[in-house]
Backbone as CSV, one residue per row, in Angstrom:
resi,resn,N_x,N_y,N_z,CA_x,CA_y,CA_z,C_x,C_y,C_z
1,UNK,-11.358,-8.121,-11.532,-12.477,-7.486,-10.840,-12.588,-6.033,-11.264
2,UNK,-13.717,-5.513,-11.350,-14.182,-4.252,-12.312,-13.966,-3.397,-10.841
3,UNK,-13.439,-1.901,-11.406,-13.039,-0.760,-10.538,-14.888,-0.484,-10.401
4,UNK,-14.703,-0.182,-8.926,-16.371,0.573,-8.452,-16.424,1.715,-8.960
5,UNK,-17.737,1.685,-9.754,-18.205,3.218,-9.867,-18.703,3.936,-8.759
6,UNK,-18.218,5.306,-9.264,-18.551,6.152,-7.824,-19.295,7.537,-8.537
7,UNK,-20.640,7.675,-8.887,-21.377,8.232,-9.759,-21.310,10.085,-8.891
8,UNK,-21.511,10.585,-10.552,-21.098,12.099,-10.191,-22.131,12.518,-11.218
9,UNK,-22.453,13.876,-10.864,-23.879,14.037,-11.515,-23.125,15.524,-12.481
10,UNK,-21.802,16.186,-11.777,-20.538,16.164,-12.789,-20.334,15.781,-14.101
11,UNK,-20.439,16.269,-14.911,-19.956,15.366,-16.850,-18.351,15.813,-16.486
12,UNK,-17.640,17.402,-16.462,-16.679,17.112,-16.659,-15.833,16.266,-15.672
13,UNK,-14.926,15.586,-16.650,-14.036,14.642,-15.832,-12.659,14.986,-15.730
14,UNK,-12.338,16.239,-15.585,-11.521,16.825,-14.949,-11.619,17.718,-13.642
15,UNK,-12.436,18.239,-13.808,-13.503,18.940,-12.562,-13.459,18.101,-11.336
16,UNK,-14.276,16.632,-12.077,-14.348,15.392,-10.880,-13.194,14.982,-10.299
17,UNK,-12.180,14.813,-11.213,-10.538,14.650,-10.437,-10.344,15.903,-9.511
18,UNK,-10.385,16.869,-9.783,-9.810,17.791,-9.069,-10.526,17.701,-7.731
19,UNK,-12.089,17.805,-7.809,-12.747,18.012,-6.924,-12.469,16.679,-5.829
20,UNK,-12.561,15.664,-6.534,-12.158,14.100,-5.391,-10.960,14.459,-4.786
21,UNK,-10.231,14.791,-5.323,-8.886,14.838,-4.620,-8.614,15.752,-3.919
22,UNK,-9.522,16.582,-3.780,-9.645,17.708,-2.745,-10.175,17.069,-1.549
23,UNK,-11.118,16.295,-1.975,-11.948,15.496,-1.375,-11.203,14.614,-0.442
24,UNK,-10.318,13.868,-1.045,-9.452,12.522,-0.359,-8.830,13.464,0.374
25,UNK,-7.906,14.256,-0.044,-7.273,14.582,1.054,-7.688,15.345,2.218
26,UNK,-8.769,16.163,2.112,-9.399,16.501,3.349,-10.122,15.380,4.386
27,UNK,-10.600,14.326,3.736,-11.036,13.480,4.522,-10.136,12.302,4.983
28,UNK,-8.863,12.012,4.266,-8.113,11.452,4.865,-7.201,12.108,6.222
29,UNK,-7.291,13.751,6.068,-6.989,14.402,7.680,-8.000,14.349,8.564
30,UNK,-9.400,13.978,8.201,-10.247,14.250,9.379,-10.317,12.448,9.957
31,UNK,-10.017,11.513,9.012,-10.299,9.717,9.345,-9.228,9.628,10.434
32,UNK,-8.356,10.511,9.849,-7.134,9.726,10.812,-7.154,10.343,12.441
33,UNK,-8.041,11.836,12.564,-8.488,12.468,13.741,-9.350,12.096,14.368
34,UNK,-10.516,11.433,13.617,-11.566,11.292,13.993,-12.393,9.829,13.932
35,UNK,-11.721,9.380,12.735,-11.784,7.773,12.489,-13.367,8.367,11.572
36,UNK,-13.523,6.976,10.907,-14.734,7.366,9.642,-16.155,7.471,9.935
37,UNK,-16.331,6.914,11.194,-17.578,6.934,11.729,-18.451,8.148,12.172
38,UNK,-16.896,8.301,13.023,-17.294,9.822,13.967,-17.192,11.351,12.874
39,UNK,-16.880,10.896,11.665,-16.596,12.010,10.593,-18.048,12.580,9.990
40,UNK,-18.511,13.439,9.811,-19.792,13.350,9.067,-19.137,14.197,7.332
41,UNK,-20.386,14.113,6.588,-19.985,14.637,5.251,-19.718,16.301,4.950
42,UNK,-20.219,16.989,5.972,-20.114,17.890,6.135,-19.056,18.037,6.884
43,UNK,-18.618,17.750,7.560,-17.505,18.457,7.809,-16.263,17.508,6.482
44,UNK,-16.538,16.590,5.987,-15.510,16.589,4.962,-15.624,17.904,3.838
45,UNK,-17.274,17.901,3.282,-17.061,19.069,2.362,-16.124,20.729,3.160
46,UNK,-15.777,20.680,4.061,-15.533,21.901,4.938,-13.967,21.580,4.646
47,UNK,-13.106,20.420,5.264,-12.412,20.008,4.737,-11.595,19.892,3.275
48,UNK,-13.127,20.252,2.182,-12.098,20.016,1.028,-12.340,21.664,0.393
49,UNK,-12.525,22.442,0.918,-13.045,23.964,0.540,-14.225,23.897,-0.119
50,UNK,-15.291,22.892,-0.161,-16.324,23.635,-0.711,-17.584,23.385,0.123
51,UNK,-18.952,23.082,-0.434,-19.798,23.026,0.457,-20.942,21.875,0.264
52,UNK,-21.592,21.588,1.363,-21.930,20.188,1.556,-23.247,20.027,-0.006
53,UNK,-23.350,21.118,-0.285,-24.262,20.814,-1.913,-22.937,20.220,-3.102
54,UNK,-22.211,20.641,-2.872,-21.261,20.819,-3.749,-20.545,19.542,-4.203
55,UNK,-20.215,18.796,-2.572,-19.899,17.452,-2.250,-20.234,16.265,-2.664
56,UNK,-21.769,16.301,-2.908,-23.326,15.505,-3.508,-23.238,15.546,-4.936
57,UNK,-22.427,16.798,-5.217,-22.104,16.538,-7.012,-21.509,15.601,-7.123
58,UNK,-19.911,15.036,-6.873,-19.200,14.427,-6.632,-18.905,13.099,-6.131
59,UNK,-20.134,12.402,-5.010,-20.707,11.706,-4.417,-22.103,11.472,-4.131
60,UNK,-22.472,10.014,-3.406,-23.390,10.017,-3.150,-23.817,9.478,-1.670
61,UNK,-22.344,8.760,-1.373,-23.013,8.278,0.165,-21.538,8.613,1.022
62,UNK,-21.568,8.886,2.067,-19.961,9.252,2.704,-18.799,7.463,2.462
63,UNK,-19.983,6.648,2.507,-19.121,5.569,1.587,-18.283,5.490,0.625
64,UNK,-18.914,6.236,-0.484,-18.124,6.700,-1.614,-16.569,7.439,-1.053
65,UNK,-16.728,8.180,-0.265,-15.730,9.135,-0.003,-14.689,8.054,0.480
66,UNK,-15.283,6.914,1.470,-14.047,5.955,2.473,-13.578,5.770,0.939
67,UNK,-14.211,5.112,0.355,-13.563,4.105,-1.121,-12.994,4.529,-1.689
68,UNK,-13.140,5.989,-2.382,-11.943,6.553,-2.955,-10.674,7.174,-1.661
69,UNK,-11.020,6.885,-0.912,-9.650,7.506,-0.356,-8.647,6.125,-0.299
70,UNK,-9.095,4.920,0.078,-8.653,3.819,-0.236,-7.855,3.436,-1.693
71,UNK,-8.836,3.294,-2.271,-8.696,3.458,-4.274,-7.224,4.285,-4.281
72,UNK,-7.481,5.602,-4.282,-6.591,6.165,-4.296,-5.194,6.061,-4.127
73,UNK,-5.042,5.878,-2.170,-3.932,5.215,-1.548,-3.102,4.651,-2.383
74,UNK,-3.944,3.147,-2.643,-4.154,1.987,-3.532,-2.767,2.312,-4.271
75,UNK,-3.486,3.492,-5.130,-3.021,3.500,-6.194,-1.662,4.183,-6.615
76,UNK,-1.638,5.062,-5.450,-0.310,5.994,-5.272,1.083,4.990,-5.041
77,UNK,1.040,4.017,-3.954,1.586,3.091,-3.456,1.867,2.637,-4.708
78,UNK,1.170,2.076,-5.300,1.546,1.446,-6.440,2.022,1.633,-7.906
79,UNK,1.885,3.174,-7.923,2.345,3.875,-8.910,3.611,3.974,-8.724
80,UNK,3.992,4.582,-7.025,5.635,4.324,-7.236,6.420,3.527,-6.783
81,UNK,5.785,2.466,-6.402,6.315,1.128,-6.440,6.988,0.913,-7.545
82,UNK,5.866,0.780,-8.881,6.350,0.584,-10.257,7.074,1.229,-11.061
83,UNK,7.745,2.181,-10.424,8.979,3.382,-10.190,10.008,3.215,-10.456
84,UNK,10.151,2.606,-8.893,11.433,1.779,-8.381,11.644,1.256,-8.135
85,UNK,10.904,-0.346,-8.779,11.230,-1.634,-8.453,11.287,-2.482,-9.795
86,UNK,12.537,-2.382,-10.086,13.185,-2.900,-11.117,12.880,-4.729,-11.010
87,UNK,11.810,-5.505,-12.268,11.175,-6.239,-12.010,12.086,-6.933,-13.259
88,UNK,13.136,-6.267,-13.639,13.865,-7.193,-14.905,15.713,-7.968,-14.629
89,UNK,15.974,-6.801,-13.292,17.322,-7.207,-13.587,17.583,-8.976,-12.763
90,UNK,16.581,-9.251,-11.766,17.214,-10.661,-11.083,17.928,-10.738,-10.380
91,UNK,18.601,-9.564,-9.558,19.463,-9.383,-9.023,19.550,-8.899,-7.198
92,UNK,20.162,-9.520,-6.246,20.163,-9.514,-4.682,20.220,-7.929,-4.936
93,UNK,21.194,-7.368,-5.386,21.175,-5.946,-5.257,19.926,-4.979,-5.870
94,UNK,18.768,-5.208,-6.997,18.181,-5.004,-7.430,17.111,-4.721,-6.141
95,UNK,16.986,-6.480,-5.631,15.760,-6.549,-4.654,16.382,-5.772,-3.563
96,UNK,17.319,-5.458,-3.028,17.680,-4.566,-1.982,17.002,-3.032,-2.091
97,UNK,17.663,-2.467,-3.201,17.073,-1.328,-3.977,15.313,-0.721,-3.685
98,UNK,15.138,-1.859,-4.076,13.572,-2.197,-4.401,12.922,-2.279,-2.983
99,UNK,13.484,-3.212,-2.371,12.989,-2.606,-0.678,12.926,-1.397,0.122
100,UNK,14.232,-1.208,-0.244,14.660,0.369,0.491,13.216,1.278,-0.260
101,UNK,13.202,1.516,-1.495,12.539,2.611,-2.026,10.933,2.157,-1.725
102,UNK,10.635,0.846,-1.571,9.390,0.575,-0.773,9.170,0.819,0.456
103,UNK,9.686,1.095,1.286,9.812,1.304,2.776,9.917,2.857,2.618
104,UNK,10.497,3.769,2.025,10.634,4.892,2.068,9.212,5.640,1.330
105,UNK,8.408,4.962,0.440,7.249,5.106,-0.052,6.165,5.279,1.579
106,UNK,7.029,4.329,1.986,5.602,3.752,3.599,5.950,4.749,4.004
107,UNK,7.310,5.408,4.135,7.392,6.397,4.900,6.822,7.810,4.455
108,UNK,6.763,7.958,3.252,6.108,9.562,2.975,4.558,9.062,2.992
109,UNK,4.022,8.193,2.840,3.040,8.024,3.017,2.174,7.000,4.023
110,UNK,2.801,7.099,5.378,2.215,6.567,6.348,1.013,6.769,7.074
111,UNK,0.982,8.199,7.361,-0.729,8.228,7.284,-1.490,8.410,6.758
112,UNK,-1.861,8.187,5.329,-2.652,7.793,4.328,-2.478,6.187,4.561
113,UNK,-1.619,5.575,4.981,-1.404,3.961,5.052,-2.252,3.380,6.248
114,UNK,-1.943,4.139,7.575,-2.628,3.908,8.426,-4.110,4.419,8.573
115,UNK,-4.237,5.144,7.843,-5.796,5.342,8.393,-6.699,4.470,6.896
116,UNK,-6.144,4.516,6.055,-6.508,3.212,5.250,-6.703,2.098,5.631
117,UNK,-6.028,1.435,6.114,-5.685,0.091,6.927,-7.109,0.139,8.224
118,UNK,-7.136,1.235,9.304,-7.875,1.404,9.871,-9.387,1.143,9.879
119,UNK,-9.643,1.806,8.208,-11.172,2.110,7.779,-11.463,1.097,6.663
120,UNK,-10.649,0.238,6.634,-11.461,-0.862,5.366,-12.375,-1.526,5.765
121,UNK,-12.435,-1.872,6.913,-13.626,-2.616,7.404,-14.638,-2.323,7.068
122,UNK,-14.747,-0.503,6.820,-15.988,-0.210,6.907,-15.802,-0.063,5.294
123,UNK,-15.566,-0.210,4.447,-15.861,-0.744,3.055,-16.993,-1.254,2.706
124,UNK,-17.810,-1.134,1.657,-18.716,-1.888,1.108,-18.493,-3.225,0.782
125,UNK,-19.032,-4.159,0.587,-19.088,-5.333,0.564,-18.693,-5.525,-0.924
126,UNK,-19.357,-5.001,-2.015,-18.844,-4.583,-3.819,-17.565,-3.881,-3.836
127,UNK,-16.883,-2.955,-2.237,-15.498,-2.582,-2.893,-14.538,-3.363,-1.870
128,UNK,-14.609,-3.814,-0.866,-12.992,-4.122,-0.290,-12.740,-5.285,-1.041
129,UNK,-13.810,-6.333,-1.849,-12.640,-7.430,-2.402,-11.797,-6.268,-4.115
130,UNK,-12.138,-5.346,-4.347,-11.632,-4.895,-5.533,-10.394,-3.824,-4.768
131,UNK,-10.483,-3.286,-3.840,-9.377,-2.900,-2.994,-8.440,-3.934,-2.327
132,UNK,-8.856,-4.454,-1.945,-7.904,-5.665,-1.535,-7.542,-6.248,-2.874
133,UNK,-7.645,-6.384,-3.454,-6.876,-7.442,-4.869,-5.306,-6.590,-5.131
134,UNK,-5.684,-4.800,-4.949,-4.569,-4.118,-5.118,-3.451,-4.364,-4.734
135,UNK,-3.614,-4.323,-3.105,-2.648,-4.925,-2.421,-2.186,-6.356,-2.899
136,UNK,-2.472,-7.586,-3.054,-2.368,-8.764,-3.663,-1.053,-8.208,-5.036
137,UNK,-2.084,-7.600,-5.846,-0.870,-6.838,-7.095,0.300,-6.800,-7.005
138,UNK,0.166,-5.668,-5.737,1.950,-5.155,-5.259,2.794,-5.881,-4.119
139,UNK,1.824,-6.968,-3.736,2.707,-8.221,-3.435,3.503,-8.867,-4.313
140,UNK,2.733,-9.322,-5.755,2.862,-9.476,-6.465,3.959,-9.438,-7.094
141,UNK,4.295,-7.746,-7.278,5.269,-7.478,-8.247,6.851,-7.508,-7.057
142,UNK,6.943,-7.708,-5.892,7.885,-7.943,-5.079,8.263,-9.904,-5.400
143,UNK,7.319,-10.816,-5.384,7.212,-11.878,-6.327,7.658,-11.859,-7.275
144,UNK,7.877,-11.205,-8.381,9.012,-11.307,-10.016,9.754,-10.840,-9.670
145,UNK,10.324,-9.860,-8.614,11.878,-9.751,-8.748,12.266,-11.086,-7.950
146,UNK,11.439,-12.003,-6.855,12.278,-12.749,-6.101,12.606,-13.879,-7.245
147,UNK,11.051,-13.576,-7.665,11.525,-15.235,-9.018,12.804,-15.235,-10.198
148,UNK,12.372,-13.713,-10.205,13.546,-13.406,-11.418,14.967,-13.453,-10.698
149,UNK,15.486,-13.087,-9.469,16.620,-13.915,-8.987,16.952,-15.723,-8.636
150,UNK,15.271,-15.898,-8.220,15.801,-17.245,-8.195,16.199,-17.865,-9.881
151,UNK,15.553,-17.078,-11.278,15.821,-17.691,-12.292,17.264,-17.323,-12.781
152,UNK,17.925,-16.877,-12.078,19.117,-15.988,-12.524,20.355,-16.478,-11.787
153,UNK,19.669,-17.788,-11.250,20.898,-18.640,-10.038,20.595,-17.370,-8.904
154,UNK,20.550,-16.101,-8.471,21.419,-15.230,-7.253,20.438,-16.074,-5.890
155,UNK,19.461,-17.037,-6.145,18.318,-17.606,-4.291,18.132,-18.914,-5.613
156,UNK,18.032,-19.635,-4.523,17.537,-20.979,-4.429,16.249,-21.001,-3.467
157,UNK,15.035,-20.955,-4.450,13.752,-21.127,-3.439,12.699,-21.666,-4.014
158,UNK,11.738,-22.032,-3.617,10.443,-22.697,-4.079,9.681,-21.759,-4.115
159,UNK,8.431,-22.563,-4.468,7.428,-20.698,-4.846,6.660,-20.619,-3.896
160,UNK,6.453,-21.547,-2.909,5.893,-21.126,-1.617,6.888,-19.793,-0.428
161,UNK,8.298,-20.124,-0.466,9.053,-19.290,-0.057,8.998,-18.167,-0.667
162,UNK,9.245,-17.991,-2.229,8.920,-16.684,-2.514,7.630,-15.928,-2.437
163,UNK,6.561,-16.647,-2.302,5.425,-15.975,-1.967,5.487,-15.390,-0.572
164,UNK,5.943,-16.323,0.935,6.156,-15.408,1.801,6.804,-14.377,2.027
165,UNK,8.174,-14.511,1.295,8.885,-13.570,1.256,8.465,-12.247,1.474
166,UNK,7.887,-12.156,-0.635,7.403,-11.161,-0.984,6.683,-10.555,0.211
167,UNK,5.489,-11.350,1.103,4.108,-10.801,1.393,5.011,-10.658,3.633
168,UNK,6.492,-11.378,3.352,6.757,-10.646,4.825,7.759,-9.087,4.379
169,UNK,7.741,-8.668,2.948,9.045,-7.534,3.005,7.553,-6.621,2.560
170,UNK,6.715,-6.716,2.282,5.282,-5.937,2.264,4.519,-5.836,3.848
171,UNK,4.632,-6.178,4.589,3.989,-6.039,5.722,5.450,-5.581,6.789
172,UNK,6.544,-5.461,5.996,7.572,-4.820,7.050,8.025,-3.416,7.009
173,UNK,7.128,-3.175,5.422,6.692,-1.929,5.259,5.948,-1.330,6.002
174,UNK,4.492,-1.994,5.589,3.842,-1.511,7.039,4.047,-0.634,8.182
175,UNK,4.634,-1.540,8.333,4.833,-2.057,10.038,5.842,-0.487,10.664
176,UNK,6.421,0.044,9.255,7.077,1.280,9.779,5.919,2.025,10.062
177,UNK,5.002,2.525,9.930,4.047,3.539,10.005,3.352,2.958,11.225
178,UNK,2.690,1.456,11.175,1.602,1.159,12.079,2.307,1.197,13.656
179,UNK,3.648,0.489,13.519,4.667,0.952,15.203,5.439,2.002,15.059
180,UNK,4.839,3.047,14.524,6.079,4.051,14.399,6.537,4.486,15.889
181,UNK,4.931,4.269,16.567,5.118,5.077,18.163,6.036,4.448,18.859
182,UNK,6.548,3.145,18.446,7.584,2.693,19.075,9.075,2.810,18.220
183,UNK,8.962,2.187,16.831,10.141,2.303,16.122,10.691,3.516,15.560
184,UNK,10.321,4.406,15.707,10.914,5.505,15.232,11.483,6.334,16.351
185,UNK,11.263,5.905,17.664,11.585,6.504,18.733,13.246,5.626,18.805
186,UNK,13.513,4.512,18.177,14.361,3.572,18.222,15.546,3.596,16.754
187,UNK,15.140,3.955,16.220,15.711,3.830,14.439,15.366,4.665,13.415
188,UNK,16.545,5.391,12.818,16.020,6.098,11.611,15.392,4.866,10.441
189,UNK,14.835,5.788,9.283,14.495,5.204,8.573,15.429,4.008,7.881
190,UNK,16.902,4.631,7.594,17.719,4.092,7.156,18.234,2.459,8.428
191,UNK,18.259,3.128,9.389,18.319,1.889,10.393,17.478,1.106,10.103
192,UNK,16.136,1.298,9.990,15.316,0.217,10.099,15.278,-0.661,8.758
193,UNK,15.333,0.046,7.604,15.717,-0.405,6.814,16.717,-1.319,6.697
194,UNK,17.824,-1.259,6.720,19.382,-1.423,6.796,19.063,-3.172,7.395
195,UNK,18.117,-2.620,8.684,18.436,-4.015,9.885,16.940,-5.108,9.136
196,UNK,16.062,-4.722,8.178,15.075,-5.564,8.307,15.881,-6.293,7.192
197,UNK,16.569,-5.612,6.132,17.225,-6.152,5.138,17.838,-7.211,5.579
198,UNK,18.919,-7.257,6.136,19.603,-7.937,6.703,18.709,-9.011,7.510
199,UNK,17.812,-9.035,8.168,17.153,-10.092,8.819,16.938,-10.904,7.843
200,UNK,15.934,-10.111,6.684,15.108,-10.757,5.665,15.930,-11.605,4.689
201,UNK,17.617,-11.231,4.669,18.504,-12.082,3.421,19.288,-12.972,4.114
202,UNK,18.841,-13.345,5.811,19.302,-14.216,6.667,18.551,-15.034,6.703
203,UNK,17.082,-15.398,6.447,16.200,-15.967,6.503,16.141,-16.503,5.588
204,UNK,16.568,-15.600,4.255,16.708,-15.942,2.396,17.478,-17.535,3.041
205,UNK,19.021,-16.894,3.630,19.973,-18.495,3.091,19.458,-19.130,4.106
206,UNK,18.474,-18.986,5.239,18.578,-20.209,6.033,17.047,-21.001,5.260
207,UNK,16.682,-20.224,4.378,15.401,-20.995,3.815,16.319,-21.604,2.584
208,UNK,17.533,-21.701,2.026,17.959,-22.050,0.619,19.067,-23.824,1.495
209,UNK,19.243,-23.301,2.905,19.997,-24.246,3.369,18.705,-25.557,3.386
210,UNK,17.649,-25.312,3.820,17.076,-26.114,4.211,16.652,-26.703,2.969
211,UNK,16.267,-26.166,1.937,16.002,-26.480,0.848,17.101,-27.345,0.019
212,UNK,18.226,-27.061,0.383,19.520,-27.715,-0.063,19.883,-29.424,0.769
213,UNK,18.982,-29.593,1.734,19.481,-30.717,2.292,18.066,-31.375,3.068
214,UNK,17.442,-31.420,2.046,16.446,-32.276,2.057,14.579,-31.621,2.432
215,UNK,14.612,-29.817,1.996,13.486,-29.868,1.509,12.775,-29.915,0.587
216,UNK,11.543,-29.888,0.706,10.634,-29.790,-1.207,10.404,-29.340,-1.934
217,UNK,11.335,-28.884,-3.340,10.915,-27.874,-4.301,10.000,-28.179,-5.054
């Protein structure tokens, strides 16, 4: 699926980076205050230091603005995902690794996560299936390390199991930012970490037992 254009009346395309990203991040502090509705464009251009003519270079509908702050997100998440998630070695300790430094990603970037999550709805109809596929991606790549252990003997699983897997140690990411108001009042990062691990490689052998004595690979 083709990335949305987001037309700038701008030629240079360094200018336009700088200026969007002034952009995202001022309006990702006012979404998460104000939510996207109640935001107008003007007070984002106020937000990103310049002024609401200025903004219109850059954009064209405060739509544009939700989408790249999304896009963006998107893309950060997934840049350092592909960091520190070693997708070659096959290894229980690898995917441990690889969790921890995913969960700690959720954590420097939780509210950019949550107010993302919040405002997709209001997405265009041409961008949330090309934003949503992202996410799918970096499910994805949590999927080749599980496969690449199951090909390495360290799990015994089918590819329906590793697909949940993957898509329950991605939403337990989440889940640090979206209950923080409760879990963080309860567990450091490292706790929560520490304890989802451990749930999640209890579930591993009780899904490899069942599989071992009479389910369907």
């Amino acid at each position: 699926m083709k990335k949305r254009e987001v037309q700038a009346s701008v030629k240079d395309e360094r200018l336009v980076k700088k200026r969007r990203d002034q952009m995202i991040k001022g309006a990702v502090t006012l979404f998460k205050q104000k939510g996207f509705h109640r935001t107008t464009t003007r007070e984002i251009a106020r937000a990103s230091g310049f002024s609401i003519g200025t903004l219109y270079e850059y954009i064209r509908t405060k739509e544009d603005v939700l989408y790249l702050v999304c896009d963006s997100i998107y893309d950060e998440v997934r840049d350092r995902l592909q960091e520190n998630l070693d997708t070659n070695q096959g290894t229980l300790e690898s995917l441990k690794v690889g969790i921890a430094n995913y969960f700690k990603v959720m954590d420097d970037l939780q509210d950019e996560v949550l107010v993302m999550y919040q405002e997709v709805k209001s997405l265009t109809k041409d961008a949330l299936p090309y934003v949503l596929k992202k996410e799918i991606e970096m499910v994805g790549m949590f999927e080749d390390v599980i496969q690449r252990c199951v090909e390495n003997g360290e799990l015994d699983l089918d590819e329906k199991h590793v697909k949940i897997i993957a898509h329950d140690i991605f939403v337990q990411g989440q889940m640090w930012g979206f209950r923080r108001w409760a879990l963080q009042k309860l567990y450091t990062l490292e706790e929560y970490t520490e304890l989802q691990t451990e749930l999640l490689f209890k579930g591993i052998k009780g899904s490899e037992m069942k599989l071992g004595t009479g389910g369907t690979k």
